[in-house]
C-alpha positions as CSV (number, residue, x, y, z in Angstrom):
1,X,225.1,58.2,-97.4
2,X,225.5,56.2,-100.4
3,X,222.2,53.6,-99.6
4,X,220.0,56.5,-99.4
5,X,220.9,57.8,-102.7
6,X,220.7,54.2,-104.2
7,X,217.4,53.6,-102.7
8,X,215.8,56.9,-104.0
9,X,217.1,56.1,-107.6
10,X,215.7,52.7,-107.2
11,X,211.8,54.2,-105.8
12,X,212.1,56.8,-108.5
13,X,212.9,54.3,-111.2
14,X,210.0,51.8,-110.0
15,X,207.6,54.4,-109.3
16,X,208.3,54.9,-113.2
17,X,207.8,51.4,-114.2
18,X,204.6,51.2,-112.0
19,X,202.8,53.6,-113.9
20,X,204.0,52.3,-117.7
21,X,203.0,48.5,-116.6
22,X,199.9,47.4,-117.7
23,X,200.1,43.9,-116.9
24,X,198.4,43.8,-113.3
25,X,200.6,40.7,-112.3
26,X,204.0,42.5,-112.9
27,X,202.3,45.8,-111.7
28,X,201.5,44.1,-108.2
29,X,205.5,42.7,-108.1
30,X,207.3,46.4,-108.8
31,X,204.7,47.4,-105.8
32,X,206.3,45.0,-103.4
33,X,210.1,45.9,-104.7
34,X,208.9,49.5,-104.4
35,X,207.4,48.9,-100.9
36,X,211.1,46.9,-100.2
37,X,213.0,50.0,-101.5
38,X,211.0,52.2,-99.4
39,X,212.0,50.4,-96.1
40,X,215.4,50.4,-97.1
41,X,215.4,54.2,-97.3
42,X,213.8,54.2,-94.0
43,X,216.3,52.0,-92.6
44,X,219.1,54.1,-94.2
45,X,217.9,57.4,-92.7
46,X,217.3,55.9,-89.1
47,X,221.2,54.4,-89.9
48,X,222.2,58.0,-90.9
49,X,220.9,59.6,-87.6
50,X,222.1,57.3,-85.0
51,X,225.6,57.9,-86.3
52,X,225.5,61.3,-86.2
53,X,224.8,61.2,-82.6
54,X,227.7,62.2,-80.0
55,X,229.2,59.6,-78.4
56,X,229.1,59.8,-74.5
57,X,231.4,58.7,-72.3
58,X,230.6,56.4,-69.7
């Protein structure tokens, strides 16, 4: 799926940035885009999974 790949670039790239910042300010804001990233590639796997389900019929 093309979000999960997007949002693992995007955790990797912050991760990155996180640990070059030294400004604490700007650290603490890639923290909350990284935490944001993170719940989007959460949401993408659970979105992943419940598609690959079988349908039933009813």
């Amino acid at each position: 799926m093309f979000e999960i790949f997007i949002a693992k670039a995007n955790i990797e790239n912050f991760r990155g940035l996180i640990s070059r910042e030294n400004d604490p300010a700007k650290k603490e804001i890639l923290k909350e885009l990284l935490t944001i990233e993170e719940d989007k590639l959460a949401a993408a796997h659970v979105a992943s999974s419940i598609q690959s389900f079988p349908k039933r019929d009813h």
